[in-house]
C-alpha positions in Angstrom: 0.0 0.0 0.0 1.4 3.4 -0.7 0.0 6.5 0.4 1.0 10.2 -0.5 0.7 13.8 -0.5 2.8 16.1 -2.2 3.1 19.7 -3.3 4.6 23.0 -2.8 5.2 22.8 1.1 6.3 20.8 3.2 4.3 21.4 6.0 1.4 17.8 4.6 3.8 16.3 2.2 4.1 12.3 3.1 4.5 9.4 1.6 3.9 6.0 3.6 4.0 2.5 2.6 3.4 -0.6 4.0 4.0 -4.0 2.7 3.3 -7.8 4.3 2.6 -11.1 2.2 4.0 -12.8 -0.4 3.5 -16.5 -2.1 7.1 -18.4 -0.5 7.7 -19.6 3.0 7.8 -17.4 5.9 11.7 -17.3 6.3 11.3 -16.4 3.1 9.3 -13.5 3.2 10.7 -12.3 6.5 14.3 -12.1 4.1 12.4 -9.6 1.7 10.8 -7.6 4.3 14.7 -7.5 5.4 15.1 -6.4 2.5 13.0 -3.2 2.2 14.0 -2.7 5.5 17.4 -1.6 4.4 16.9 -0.1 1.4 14.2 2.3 3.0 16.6 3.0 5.9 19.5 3.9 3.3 17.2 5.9 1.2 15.9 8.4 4.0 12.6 6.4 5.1 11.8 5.6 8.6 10.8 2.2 9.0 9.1 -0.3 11.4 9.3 -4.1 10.7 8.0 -6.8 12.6 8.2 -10.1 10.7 7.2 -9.9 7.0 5.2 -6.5 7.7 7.2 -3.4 6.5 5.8 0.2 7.5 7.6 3.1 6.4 7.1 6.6 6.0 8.8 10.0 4.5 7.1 13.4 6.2 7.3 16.8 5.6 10.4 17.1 2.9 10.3 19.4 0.4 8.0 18.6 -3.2 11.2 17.2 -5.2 12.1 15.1 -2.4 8.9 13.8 -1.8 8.5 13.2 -5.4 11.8 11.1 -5.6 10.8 9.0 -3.0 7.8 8.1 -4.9 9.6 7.5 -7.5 11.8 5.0 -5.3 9.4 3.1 -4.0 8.0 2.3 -8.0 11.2 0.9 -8.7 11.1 -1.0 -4.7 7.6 -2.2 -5.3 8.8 -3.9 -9.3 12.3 -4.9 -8.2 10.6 -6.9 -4.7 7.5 -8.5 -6.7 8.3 -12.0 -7.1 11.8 -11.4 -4.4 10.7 -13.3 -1.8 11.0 -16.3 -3.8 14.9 -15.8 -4.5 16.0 -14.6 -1.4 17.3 -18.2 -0.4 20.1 -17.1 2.4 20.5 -13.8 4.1 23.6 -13.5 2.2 21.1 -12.6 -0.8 19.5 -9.6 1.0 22.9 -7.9 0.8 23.8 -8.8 -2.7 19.8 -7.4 -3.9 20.4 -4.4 -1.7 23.6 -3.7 -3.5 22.1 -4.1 -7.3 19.2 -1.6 -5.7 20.9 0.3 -4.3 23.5 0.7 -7.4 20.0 1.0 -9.6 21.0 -2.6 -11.4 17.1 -2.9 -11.5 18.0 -5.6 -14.7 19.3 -8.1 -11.6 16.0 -8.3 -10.9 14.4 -9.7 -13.9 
């Protein structure tokens, strides 16, 4: 789920996003909610995780900011789709982080 609101000020920009699910085992799942974890944290999103659920939010930063990190969590929601069923070690979490981070979205193809 993503929810936003952004313009001029910064006084009601936010963007918040919460995440939970996914089709593979629990371990699993808990690995990509890992995951997002860290790549919200390094990208300027606070964050709350408690097993495979994700919450994390970006308030009051200015429009192009706020627009950016919209635009992050499009590429976060497409790269983490099908992730959960490919994150087979926690070794994996840091490799993914690193092509994300590095914007090697083909890596996750």
């Amino acid at each position: 789920m993503v929810d936003a609101m952004v313009g001029p000020g910064t006084e009601h920009n936010h963007v918040h996003f919460r995440f939970r699910g996914g089709g593979a085992g629990e371990e699993n799942k808990q690995r990509r909610a890992r995951f997002l974890e860290r790549i919200l944290r390094e990208t300027g999103f606070g964050v709350d995780r408690s097993g495979d659920l994700v919450t994390a939010w970006f308030r009051r930063y200015p429009q192009t900011d706020s627009e950016n990190a919209l635009e992050l969590l499009g590429h976060l929601i497409v790269c983490a789709r099908q992730l959960d069923a490919v994150l087979k070690t926690d070794a994996a979490i840091k490799l993914y982080g690193e092509y994300f981070l590095s914007q090697r979205f083909d890596m996750f193809g």
